[in-house]
C-alpha positions in Angstrom: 0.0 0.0 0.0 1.4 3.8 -1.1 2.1 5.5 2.1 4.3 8.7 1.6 5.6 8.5 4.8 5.1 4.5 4.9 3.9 3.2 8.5 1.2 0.7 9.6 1.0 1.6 12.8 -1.2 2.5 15.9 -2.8 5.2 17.8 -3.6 7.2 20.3 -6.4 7.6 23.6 -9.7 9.7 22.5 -13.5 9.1 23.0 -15.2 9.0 20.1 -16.2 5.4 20.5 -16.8 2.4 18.4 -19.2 0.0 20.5 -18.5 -2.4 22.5 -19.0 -5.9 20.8 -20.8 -7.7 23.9 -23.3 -4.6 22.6 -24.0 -5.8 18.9 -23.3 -8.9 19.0 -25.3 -12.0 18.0 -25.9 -13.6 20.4 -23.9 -11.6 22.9 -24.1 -14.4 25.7 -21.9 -16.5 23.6 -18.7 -13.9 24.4 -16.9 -14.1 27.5 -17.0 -10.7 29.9 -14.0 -8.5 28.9 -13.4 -10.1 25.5 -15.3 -7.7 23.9 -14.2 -4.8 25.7 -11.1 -5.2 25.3 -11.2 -5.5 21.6 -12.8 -1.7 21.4 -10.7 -0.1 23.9 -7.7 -1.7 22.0 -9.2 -0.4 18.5 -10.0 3.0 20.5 -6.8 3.9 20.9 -4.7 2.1 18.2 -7.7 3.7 15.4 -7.8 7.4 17.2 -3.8 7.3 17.6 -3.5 6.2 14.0 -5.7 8.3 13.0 -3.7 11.7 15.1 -0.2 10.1 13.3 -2.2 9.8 9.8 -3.2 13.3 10.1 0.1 14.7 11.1 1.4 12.8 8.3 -0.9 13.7 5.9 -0.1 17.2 6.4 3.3 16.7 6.0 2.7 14.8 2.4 0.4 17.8 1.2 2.6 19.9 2.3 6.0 17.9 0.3 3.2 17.2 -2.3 2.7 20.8 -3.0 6.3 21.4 -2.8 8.1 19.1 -4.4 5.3 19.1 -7.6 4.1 15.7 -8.9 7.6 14.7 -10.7 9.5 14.9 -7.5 6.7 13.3 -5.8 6.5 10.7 -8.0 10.1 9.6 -6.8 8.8 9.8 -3.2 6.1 7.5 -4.2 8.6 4.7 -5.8 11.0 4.5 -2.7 8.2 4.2 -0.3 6.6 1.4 -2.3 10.5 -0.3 -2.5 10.7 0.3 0.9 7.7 -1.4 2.1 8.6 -4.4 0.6 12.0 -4.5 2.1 10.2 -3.3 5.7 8.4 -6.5 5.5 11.0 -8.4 5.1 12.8 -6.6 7.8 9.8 -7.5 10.3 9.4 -11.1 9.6 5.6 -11.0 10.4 7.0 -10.6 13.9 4.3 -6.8 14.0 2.0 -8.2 11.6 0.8 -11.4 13.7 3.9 -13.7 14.8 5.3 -11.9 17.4 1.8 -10.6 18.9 0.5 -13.6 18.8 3.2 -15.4 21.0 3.3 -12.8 23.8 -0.5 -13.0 23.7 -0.6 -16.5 23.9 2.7 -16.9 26.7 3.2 -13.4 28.4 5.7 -15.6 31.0 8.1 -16.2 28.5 9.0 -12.5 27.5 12.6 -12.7 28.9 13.4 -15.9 26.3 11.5 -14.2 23.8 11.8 -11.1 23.3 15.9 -10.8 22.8 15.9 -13.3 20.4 13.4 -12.3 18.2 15.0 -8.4 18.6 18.5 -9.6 17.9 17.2 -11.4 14.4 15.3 -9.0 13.1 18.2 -6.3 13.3 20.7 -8.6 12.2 18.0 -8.8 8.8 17.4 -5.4 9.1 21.0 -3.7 8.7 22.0 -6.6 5.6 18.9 -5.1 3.9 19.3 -1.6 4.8 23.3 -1.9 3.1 22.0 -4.2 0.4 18.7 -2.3 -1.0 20.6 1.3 -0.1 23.8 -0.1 -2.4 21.7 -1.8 -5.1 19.4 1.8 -5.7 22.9 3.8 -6.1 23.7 1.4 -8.9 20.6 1.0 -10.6 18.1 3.0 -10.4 18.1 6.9 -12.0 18.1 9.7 -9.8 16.3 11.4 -7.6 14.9 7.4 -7.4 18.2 6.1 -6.7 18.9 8.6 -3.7 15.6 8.6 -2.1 15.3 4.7 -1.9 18.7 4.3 -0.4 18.0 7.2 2.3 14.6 5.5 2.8 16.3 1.6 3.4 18.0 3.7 6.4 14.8 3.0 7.7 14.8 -0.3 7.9 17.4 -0.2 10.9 14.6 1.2 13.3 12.5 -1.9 11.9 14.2 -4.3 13.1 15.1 -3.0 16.4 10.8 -1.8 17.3 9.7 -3.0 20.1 6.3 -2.4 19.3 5.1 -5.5 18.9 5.7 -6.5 22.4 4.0 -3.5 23.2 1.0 -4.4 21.4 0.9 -7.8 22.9 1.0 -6.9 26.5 -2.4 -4.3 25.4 -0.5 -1.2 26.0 -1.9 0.6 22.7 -1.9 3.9 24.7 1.6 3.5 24.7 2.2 2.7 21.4 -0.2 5.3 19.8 1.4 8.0 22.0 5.0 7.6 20.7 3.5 6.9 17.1 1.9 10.1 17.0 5.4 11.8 18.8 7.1 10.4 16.0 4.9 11.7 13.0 4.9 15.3 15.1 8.7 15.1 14.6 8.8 14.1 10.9 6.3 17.1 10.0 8.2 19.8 11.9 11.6 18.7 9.8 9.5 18.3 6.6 8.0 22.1 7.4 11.6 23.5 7.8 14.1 21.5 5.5 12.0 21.1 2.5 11.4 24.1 0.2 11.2 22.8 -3.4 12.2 20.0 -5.6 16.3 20.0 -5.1 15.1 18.9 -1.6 13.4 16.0 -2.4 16.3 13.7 -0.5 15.5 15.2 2.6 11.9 13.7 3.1 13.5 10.1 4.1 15.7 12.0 6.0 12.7 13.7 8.1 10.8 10.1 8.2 14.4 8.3 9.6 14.3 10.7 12.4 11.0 10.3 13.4 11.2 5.9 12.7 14.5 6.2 15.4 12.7 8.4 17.9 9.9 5.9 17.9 12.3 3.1 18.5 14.3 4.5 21.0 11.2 5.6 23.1 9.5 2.3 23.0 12.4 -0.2 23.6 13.3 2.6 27.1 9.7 1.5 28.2 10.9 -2.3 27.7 14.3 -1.6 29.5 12.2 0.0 32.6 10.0 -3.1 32.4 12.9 -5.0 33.5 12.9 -7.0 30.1 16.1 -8.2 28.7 17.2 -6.1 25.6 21.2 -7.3 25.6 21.8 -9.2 21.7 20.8 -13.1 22.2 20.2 -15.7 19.3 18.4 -18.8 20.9 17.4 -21.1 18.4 15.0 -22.7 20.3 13.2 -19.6 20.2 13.5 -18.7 16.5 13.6 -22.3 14.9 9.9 -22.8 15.6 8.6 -19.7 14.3 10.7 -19.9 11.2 8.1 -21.7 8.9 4.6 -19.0 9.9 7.3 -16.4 9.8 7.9 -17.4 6.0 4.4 -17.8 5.0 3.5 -14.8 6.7 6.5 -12.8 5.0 5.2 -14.5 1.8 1.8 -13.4 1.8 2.3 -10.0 3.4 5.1 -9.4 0.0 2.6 -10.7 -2.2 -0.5 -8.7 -0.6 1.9 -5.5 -1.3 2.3 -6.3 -4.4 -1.4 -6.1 -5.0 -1.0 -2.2 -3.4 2.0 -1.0 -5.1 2.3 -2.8 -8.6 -0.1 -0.7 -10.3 2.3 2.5 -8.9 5.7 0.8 -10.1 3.5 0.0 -13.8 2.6 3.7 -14.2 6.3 4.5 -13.3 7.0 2.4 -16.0 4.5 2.8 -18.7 3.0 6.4 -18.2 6.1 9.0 -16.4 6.7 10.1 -12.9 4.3 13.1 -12.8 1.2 10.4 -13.8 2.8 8.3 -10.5 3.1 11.6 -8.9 -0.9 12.3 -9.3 -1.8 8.5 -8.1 0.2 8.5 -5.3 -1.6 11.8 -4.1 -5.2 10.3 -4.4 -4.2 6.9 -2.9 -3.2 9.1 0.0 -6.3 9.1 1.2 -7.2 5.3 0.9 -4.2 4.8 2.4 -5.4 6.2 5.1 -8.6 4.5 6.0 -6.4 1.3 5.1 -4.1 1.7 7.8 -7.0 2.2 10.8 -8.5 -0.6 9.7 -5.4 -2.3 10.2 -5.5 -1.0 13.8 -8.5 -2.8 14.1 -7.4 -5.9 13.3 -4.3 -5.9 15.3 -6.4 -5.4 18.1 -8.9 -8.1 17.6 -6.1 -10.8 16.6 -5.2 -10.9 20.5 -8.8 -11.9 20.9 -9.4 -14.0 19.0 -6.3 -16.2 19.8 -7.7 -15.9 23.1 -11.1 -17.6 22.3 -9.5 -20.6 20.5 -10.9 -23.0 23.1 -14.5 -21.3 23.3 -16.1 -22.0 19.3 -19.3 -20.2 19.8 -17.4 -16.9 21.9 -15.0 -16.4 18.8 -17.9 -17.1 15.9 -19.7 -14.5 17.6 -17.0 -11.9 17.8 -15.8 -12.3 14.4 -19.3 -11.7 12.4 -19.8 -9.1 14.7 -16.0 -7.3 13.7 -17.3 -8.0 10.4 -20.7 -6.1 10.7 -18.6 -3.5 12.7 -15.8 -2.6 9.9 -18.7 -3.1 7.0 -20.3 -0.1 9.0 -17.8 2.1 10.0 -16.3 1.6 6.3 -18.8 2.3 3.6 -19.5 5.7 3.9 -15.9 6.2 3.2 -16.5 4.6 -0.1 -19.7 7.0 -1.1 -18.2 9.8 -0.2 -15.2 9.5 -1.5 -17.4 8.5 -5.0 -18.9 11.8 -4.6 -16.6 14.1 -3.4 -13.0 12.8 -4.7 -12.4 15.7 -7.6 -13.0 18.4 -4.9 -10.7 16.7 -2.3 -8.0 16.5 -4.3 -8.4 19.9 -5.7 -8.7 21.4 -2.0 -6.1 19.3 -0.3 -3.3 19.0 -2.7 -4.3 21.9 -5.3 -4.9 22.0 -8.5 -2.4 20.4 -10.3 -3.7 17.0 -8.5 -7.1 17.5 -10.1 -6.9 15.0 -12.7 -6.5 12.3 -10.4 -10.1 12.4 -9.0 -11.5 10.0 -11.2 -8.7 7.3 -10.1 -9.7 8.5 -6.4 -13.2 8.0 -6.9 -12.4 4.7 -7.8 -10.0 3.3 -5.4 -12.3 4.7 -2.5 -14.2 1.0 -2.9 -11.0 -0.5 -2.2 -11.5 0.3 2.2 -14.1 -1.4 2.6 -13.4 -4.2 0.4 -10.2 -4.0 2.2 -11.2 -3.4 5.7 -13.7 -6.5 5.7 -11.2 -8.9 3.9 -8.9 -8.2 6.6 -11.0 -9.7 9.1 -11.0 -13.7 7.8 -7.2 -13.1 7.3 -6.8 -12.3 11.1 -9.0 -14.8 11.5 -7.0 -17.4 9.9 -3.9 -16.0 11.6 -5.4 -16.4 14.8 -5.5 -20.1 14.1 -2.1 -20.5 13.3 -2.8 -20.8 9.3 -0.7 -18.8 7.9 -0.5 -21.0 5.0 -4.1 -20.5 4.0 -3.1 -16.4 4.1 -0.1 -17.2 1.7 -2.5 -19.0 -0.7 -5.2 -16.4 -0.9 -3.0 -13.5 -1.1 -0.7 -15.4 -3.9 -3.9 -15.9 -6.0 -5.0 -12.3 -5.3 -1.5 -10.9 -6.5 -1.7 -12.7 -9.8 -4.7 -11.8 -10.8 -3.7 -8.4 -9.7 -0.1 -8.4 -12.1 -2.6 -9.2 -14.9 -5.4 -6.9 -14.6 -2.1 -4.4 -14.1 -0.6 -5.4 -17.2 -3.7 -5.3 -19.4 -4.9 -2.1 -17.9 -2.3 0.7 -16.7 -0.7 0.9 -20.6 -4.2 2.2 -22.4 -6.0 3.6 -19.7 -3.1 4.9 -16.9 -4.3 5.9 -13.4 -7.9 4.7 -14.1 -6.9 1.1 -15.3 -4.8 1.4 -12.0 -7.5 2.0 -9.6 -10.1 -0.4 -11.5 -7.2 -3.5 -11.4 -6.7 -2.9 -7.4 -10.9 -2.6 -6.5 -11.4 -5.9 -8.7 -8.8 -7.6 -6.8 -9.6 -6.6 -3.7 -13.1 -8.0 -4.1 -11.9 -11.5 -5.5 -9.5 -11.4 -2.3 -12.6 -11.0 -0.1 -14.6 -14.0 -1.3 -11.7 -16.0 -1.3 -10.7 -14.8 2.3 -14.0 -16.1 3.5 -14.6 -18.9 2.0 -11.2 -20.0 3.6 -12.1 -19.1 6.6 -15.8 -20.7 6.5 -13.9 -24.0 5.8 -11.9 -23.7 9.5 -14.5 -22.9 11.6 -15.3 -19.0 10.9 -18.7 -18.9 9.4 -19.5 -15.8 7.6 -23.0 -15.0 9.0 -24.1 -11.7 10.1 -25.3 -10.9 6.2 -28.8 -10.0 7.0 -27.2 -6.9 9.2 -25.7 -5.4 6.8 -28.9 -3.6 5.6 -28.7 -0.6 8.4 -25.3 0.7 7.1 -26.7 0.2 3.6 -29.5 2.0 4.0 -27.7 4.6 5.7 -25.5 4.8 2.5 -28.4 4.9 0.6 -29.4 7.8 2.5 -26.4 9.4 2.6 -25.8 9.7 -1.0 -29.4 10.7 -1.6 -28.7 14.0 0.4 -25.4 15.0 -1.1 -26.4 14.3 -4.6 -30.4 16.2 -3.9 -28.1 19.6 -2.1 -25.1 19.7 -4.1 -23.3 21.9 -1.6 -20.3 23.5 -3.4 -18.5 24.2 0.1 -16.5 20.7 0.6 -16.7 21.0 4.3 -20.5 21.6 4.4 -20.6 18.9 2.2 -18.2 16.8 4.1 -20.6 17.5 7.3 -23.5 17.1 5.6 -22.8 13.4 4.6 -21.6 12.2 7.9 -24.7 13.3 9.8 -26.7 12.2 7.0 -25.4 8.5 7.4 -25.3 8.7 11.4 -28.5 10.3 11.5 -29.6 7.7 9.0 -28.4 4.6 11.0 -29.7 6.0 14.1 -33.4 6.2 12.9 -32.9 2.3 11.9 -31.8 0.9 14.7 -27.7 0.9 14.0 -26.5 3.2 16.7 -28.7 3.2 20.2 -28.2 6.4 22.1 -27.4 6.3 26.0 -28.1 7.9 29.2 -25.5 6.6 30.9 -22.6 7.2 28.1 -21.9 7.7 24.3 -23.7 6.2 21.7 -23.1 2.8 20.9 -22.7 1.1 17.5 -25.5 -1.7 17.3 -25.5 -3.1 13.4 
């Protein structure tokens, strides 16, 4: 996935509040007290902490965007999609699943654990960081070649994050805090070192600061703990998560794939300043993307949890389903509606072209956001395997719809290949998971946020309102207001408004 200032990280604390599931789920005996609650207060502040560290670094990518002028952008586009590959290989799934999940699941172990796995994934992490940063110097053309090597300096704070451990031990206050410290920090030296194109190199600079900060802050907070941090290669620790960490690195490769070929193809077949105009409107998806992915990393704890209690995790998992479905779609109708304006008003208008291809990739959230929940699902479960097969099937459909679409019909072709994918991934994601125990369920709910939709888009398309706030406003208390009057959000005395699709 295209993130300018590539992270796919956490959050902060704040009270806008997603529901508790014990609240909407079906039937909500069948969860465990706490199970559910701590699944939203998880999501509460690794979504509102991601979202504080988005919006910092969204600011600072208009503001490089606007700068640095779609060429130069373009560039900053191709070396965060290089570097995402090489930052999952870096991680070894350890953030993405591995490492959560065996904290989760054995919290008295952290002292044999955590070294080990540290150790490894720096070891990885600085061979990468020389290899990639010496391979772009010798290959690719410039300002590519220096931004990608200043960018694979990134990969050093990678390996040595702490985060994961973090996450594990539920201490996503934590984690969003220092996130969000970290973006701060990248947008102040964006704001004062970057002033036009020539600058372009310092952008990875600004992002490596903030990366190290983020390190350093998280792995004191281990040191205090009392956990061992001093280098330490066990094999009895690494050997057995050796084979999940490969399928997991696998699939995670192949699902970026999926996100970032159609950005290398336009490189390729239409110029940097068409790359330049698609990286600007996948900004935004990449934003909802990446609180979704908050989501999930707080519900895979959960879910591990429930492994001996069937009808506890069947219930929470249609229910996250329902939830992200909800929370998700109006993001998608808006986004249909209003994505020429956005651009236009956000990153000026020399981005307006790419509205159509941000119109279209806006479908990709929630196809996105609810496909992610059968692959946490299945990670959960230890079946990584099954996430390696579905994602490898996914990317080669995507490389084909690529191919046959970018060279005729450029950003368009781009956004239509990574929608259709995305929906063949869902289906396939599910029917996985049906087959090892997750049924899907939970369909006949989804009319409430439908009709909410419905309603939403009926409003914005009957005013018109040429003020993008107003309009903006407008849609979002069209769709609450909506899902209120039919029963999807319950209003309470006693607290905020709950979420009840």
């Amino acid at each position: 996935m295209r993130r300018p200032f590539h992270e796919l990280d956490q959050g902060t604390r704040s009270r806008p509040r997603v529901a508790p599931i014990d609240e909407m789920s079906r039937p909500p005996e069948a969860i465990p007290p706490g199970a559910d609650g701590q699944v939203a207060r998880r999501f509460l502040a690794l979504g509102s902490g991601e979202a504080v560290a988005r919006l910092v670094a969204f600011a600072a990518t208009i503001y490089a965007a606007r700068v640095l002028g779609p060429a130069s952008y373009g560039a900053i586009g191709v070396a965060t999609a290089v570097t995402l590959y090489l930052t999952h290989l870096a991680d070894g799934g350890v953030e993405l699943g591995i490492g959560v999940r065996e904290v989760a699941a054995a919290p008295h172990r952290l002292a044999a654990i955590v070294p080990s796995i540290l150790t490894a994934r720096l070891v990885v992490s600085v061979v990468l960081a020389l290899v990639a940063g010496a391979a772009a110097l010798l290959l690719l053309p410039e300002p590519e070649a220096t931004v990608v090597a200043l960018y694979a300096l990134t990969l050093v704070a990678v390996g040595g994050s702490g985060r994961w451990v973090h996450l594990a031990l539920g201490r996503a206050g934590l984690v969003a805090l220092s996130r969000a410290a970290g973006q701060f920090l990248v947008l102040g030296l964006v704001l004062l070192l970057v002033r036009g194109p020539r600058d372009v190199a310092r952008v990875p600079l600004a992002q490596l600061a903030g990366d190290v900060a983020v390190t350093l802050l998280l792995l004191r907070r281990l040191r205090l703990d009392g956990i061992p941090l001093a280098p330490r290669l066990e094999p009895s620790v690494i050997r057995p998560l050796l084979p999940r960490s490969g399928s997991l690195v696998l699939g995670t490769m192949l699902g970026l794939m999926i996100f970032n070929a159609d950005l290398i193809f336009l490189r390729l077949f239409r110029g940097s300043t068409e790359t330049g105009l698609y990286t600007a409107a996948y900004t935004f998806v990449s934003f909802g993307v990446n609180l979704g992915l908050a989501y999930s990393l707080s519900l895979l704890p959960s879910l591990t949890r429930l492994g001996t209690e069937p009808a506890a995790r069947t219930a929470l998992y249609q229910t996250a389903v329902v939830q992200v479905f909800a929370v998700s779609l109006p993001v998608a109708v808006g986004g249909q509606l209003l994505a020429g304006p956005l651009l236009e008003l956000v990153f000026g208008t020399r981005y307006a072209p790419a509205g159509p291809a941000l119109a279209l990739l806006g479908w990709s959230v929630p196809l996105s956001l609810v496909r992610d929940v059968p692959i946490i699902a299945l990670m959960a479960i230890g079946r990584e395997d099954k996430v390696l097969r579905v994602t490898a099937l996914a990317a080669g459909l995507n490389l084909c719809l690529n191919l046959a679409l970018i060279p005729r019909y450029g950003m368009a072709g781009a956004a239509l290949a990574t929608v259709a994918t995305e929906a063949v991934r869902l289906v396939i994601a599910f029917r996985v998971a049906r087959r090892l125990g997750f049924p899907v369920g939970g369909i006949p709910r989804l009319w409430r946020p439908l009709a909410a939709a419905a309603a939403m888009a009926g409003l914005l398309l009957a005013l018109a309102p040429r003020s993008l706030p107003l309009a903006v406003a407008l849609g979002a208390a069209a769709y609450l207001a909506a899902l209120l009057a039919v029963g999807g959000v319950r209003l309470r005395r006693d607290g905020p408004p709950i979420l009840t699709v």
